[in-house]
FIDRENSE-788940 format. One record per residue (C-alpha): x, y negated, z; chain. Coordinates in steps of 0.02 Angstrom, whole numbers. Each point is the difference from the previous one (the first is absolute). Last residue first. Layout:
X:Y:Z:A
...
//
This chain:
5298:912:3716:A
-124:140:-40:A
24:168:69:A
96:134:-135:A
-138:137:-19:A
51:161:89:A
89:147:-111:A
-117:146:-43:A
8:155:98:A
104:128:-71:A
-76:151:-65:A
-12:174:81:A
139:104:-2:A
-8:172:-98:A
54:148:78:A
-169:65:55:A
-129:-35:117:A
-153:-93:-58:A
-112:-133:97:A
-177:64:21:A
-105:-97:-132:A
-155:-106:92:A
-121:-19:-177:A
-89:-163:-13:A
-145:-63:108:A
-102:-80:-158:A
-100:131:-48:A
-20:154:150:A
166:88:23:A
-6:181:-51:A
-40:147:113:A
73:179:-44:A
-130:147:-28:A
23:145:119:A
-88:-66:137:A
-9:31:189:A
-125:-62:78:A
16:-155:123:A
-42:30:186:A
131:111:39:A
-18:137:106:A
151:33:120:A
131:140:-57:A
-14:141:103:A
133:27:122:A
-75:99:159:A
27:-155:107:A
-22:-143:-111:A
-180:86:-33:A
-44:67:191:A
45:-208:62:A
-118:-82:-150:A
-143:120:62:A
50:-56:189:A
-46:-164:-62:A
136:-127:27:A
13:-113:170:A
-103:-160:-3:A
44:-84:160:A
-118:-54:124:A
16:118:140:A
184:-59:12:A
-46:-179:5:A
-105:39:142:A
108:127:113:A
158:-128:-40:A
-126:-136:84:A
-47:93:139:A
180:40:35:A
44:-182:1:A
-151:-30:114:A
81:142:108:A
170:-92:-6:A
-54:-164:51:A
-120:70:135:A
118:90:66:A
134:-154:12:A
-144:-109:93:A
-35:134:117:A
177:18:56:A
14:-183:28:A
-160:-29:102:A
103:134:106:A
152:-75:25:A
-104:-178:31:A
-95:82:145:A
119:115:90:A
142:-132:-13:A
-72:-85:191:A
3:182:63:A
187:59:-57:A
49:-182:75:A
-76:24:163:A
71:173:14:A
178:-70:-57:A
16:-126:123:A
128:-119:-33:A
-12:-158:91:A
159:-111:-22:A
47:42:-174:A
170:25:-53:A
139:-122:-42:A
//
């Protein structure tokens, strides 16, 4: 069943409003979303351009330790960490668990 009074002019001109209110609404959406990429953006901390010319032309970075020939030892009471060894020998089995009480 179709309308009784269609009259597209009238209809074009009564839309006008609301189609419009629309539009503005969805640019202002995606300009504030704009605005806020622009603002986070500005905010970053991007490297130094120093750090950029280093990486670039393949010098090592500076360290900030050093570098010593003398080998560091464990302060008292921290114990050595030993590397694990590789070789043919297996390491030893681990103990057996405790039987649990009954």
């Amino acid at each position: 069943m179709s309308a009784p009074n269609t009259n597209i002019e009238k209809q074009a001109r009564r839309h006008r409003g609301p189609l419009i209110g629309m539009a503005l609404a969805a640019l202002f959406g995606v300009a504030l979303i704009v605005y806020w990429l622009m603002q986070e953006s500005a905010q970053s901390n991007p490297p130094a351009p120093q750090d950029q010319i280093e990486q670039q032309s393949g010098a090592a970075p500076a360290t900030s330790a050093p570098a010593t020939s003398t080998p560091v030892t464990p302060a008292p009471g921290e114990g050595a960490i030993i590397a694990p060894q590789t070789g043919t020998e297996t390491a030893p089995a681990a103990p057996a668990p405790a039987p649990a009480n009954p």
